[in-house]
C-alpha positions in Angstrom: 73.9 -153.8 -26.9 71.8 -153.5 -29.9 72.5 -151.2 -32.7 70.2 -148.0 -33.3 71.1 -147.3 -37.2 71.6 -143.2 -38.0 73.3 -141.4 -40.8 73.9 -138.7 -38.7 74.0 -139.9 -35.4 73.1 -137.9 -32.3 73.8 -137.8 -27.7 70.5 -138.9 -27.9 71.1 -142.2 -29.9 74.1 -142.6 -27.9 71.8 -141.9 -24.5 69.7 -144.9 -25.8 71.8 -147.3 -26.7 73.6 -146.9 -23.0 70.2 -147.2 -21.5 71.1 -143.8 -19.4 69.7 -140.3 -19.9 71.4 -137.6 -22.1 72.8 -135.4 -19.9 74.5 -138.5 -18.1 75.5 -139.5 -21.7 76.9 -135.9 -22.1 78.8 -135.8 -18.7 80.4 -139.6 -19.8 81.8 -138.4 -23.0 82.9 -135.0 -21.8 84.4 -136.7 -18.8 82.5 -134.8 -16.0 80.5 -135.1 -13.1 80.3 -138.4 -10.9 79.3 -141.5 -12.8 80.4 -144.8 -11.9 83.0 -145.8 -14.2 81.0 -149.0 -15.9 78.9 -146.4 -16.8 81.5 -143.8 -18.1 82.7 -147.2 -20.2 79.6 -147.9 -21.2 78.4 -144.4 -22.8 82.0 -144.5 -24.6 81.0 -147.6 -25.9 78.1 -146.9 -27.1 79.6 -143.3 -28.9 82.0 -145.6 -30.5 79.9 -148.4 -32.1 77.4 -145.5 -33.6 81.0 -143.3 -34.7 79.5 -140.1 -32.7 82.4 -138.1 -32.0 82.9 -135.2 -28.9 83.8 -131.8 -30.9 85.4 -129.6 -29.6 82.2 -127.4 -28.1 81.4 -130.9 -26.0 78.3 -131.1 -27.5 79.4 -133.6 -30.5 79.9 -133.0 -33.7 78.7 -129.8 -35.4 76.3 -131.3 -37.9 74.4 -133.4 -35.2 72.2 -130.2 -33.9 69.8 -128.9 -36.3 68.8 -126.0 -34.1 64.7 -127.0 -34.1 62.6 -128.3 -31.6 58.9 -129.6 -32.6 55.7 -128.0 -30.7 53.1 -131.0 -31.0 49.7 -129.9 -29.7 46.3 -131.0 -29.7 44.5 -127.5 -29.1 43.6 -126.7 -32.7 41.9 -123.4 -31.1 45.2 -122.1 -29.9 43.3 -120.8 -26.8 46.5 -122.6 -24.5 48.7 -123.1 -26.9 49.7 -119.9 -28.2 50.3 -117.9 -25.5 52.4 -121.2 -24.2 54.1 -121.1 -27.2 55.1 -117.1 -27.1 56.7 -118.4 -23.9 58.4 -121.4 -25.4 60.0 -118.6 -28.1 61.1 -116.6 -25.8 62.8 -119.0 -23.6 64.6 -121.0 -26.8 65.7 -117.5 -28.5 68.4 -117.6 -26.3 69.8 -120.9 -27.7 69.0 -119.6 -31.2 66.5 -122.6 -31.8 63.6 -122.1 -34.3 60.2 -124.1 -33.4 58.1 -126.7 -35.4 54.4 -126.1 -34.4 52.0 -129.3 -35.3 48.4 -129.2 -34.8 47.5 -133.2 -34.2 43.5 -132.4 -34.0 43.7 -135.5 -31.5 44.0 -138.0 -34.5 46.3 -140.6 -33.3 47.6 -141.3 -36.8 48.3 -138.0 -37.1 50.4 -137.5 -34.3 52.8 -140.6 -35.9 52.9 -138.6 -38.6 54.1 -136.0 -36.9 56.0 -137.4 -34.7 58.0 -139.7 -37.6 58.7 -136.5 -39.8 60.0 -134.7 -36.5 62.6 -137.5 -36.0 63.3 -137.5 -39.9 64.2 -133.4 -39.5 66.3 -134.4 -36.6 64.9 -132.4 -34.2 67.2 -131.5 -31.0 63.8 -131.8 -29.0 60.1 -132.3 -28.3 57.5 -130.4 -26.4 54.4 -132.0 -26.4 50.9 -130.0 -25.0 47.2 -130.0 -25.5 43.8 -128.3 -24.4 43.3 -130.3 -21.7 45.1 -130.9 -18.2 44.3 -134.8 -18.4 47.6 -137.0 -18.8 47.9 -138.0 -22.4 50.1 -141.1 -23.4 53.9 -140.9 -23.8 55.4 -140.9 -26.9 58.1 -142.3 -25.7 60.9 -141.2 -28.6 64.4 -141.3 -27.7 64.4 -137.7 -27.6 64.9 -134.9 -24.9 60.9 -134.2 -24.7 59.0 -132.2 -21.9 54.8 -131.9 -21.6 53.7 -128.7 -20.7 50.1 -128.0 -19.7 49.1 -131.2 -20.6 51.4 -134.2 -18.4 52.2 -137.2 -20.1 51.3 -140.4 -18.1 54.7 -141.6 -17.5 56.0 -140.0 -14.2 59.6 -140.3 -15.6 58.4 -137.8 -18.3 59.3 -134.3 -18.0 56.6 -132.0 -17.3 55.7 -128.5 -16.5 52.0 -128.0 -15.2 49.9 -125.5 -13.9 48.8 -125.9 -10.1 44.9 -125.5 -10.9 43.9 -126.9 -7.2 46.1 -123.9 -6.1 44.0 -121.5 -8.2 40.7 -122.5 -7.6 41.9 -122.2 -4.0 42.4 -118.5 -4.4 39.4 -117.8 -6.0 37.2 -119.7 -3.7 39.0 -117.9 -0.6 39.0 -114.9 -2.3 34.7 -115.2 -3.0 34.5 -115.4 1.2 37.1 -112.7 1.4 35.0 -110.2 -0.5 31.6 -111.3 2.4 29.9 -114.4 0.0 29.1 -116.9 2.5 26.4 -118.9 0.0 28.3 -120.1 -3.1 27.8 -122.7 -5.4 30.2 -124.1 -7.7 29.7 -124.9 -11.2 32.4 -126.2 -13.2 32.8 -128.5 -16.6 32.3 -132.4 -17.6 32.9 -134.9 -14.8 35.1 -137.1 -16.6 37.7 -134.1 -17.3 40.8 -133.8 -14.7 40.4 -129.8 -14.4 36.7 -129.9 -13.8 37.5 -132.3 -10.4 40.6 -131.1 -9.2 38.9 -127.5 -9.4 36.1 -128.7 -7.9 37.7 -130.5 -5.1 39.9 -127.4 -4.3 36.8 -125.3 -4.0 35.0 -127.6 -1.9 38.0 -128.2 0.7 38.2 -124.0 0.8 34.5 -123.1 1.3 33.8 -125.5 3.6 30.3 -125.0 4.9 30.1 -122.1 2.4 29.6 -124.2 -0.1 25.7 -124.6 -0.3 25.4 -127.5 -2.7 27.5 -129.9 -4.0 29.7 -129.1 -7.3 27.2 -128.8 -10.3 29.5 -130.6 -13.5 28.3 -130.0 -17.3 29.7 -128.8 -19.8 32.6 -125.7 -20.6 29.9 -123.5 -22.0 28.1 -120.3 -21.7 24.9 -122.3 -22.1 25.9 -124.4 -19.1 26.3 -121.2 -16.9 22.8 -119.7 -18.0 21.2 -122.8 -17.1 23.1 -123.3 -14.0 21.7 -119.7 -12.8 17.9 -121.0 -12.9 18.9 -124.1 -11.3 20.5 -122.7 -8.3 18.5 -119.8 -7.9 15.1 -122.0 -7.7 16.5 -124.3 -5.1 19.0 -121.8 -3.1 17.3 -118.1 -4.2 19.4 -116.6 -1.3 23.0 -117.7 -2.7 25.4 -115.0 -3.0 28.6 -116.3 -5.0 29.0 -118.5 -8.0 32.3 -120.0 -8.2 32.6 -121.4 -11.6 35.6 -123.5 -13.2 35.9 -121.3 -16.4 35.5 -118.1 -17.9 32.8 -119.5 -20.9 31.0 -120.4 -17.6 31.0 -117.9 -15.3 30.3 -115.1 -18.4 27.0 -117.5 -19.4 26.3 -116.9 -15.7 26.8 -113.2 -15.2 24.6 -112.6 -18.7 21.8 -115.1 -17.4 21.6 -112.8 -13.6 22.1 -109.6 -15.1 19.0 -110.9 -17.3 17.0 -111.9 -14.2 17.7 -108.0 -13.0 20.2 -109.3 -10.0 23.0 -107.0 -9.4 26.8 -108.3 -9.8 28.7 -108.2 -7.6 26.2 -106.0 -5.5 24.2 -109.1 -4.7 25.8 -112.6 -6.3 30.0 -112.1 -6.7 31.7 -114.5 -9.4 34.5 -115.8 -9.8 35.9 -117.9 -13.4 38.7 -120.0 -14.4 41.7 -119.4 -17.1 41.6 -115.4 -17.8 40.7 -115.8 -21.0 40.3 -112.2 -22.7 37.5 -113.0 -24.8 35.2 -114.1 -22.4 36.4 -112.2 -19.1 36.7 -109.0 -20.5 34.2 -108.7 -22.8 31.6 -110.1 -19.8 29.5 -107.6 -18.0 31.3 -106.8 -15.6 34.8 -108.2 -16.4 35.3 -111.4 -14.4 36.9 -111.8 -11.7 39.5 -115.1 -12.6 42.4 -117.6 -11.9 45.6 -117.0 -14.7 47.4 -120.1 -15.0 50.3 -117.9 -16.6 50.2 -119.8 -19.7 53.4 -117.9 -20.8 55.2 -118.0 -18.0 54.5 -121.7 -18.4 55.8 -122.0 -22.0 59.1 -120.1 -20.7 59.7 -122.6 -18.1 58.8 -125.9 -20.5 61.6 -123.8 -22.8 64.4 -123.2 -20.4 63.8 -127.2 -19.5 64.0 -128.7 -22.7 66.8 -126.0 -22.6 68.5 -128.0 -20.3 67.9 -131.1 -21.2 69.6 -131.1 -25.1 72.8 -129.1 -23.8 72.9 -131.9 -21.6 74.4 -129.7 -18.6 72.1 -130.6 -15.7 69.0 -132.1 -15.7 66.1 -130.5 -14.3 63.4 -132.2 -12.1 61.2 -134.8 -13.6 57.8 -132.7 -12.3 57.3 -129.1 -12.0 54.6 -126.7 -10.9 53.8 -123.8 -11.6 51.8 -121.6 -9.3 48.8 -119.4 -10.7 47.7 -116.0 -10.0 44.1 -114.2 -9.7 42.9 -111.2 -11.5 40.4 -109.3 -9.6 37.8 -107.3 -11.5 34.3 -106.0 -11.2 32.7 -109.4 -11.2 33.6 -109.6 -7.5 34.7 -106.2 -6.1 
């Protein structure tokens, strides 16, 4: 076995060095649960070339938990992050853990900067997220990590993720629900992984309801105005617009309210994210899909939880289901 050099060294190092994960590392030293015995031997092995010693608490030595974990995001806004973050804090207040937040503005050499100064502070564990749904690379670091929000694209990565085919679902079903049977969808860049999978979801729900085929630009108010004129000049008897976010569907309730058409009276809509600023402060308040951002952040805590007492490991993938906020958009 190769070496890993440490001054201090951690169940993580020992983890790597016996090729297994760390709760199997931590169940090997503490002498519990049902390993083989090679790999019981192994772990040992591996505790005793780096001199990491089982205290008394079964967690190692005292020194080897500093207590932090590092938030690395990419979501300079904050718009996903923070309220995933009051969830983290909430979730890792029980194990008295303070967090590291580091904004990587999507600058790969930042995030090694980052991600090197975390592993210098000896953090007890990663959570990595982002603005974006799409599966980022895996930063691979020989510590316990989960990906909230944002998946990493190594399925033996831990990750905690919103089911956003599920929401659309809702808020396509819930469009026909309220008497819309002419709806269009209009939803964000092509190329983005939340723009299709809520576009698919809404097609496979409306079925023949869907009068057009999914319109993809941009996340943008902008988008939504021109969207209106579009749809209306080639479908001016459509009743719903399902739109994929809340910048959308708010661009889209200003641009019909402009062309004197009633909402919901004579088009219903429906956005994407519950974002306050634009779904309450649009006239009328939208109608949306909550991805419980929070609740989220207190799941991707209680995992990483999990994974640096070392006491049971959670499952690799987990989803978590959304929730739709009816308002005077639609009703």
């Amino acid at each position: 076995m190769k070496s890993i050099p440490r001054s201090v060294p951690r169940i993580a190092d020992v983890a790597e060095l016996a090729g297994v994960s760390v709760s199997t590392a931590s169940k090997a030293l503490n002498d519990t649960g049902q390993l083989r015995e090679d790999t019981r031997a192994r772990v040992k092995e591996a505790a005793a070339e780096l001199g990491f010693v089982v205290g008394a608490s079964g967690r190692g030595p005292a020194d080897t938990r500093t207590y932090t974990v590092g938030l690395l995001t990419t979501d300079s806004f904050g718009r996903f992050t923070i309220p995933l973050l009051m969830g983290v804090e909430d979730a890792l207040a029980a194990g008295r853990m303070a967090i590291i937040l580091c904004d990587t503005r999507d600058d790969v050499l930042r995030e090694r900067h980052y991600l090197a100064s975390l592993q210098e502070r000896r953090v007890d564990g990663l959570i990595i997220t982002g603005r974006t749904t799409d599966p980022r690379p895996s930063v691979g670091l020989p510590i316990p990590t989960v990906y909230a929000f944002s998946p990493s694209d190594d399925p033996a990565d831990f990750a905690v993720v919103a089911d956003e085919a599920a929401g659309a679902r809702t808020a396509a079903e819930h469009l026909v629900a309220m008497g819309s049977r002419r709806i269009v969808h209009v939803t964000g860049p092509q190329r983005h992984h939340s723009a299709v999978v809520r576009a698919e979801a809404t097609a496979a729900a409306l079925g023949e309801s869907l009068i057009a085929p999914p319109q993809y630009g941009h996340w943008s108010e902008e988008w939504g105005r021109h969207a209106v004129d579009m749809m209306l000049a080639a479908h001016p008897d459509l009743d719903g617009f399902c739109c994929g976010s809340d910048q959308i569907a708010r661009g889209v309730t200003d641009r019909l309210r402009e062309r004197g058409i009633d909402v919901p009276g004579q088009v219903r809509v429906t956005g994407f994210d519950n974002w306050d600023v634009m779904a309450l402060a649009s006239r009328p308040p939208l109608t949306t899909v909550d991805m419980g951002l929070k609740a989220l952040g207190r799941l991707a805590g209680r995992t990483l939880l999990d994974l640096v007492e070392g006491e049971a490991e959670p499952p690799r993938h987990q989803v978590l289901g959304p929730r739709l906020e009816v308002r005077g958009s639609s009703l």
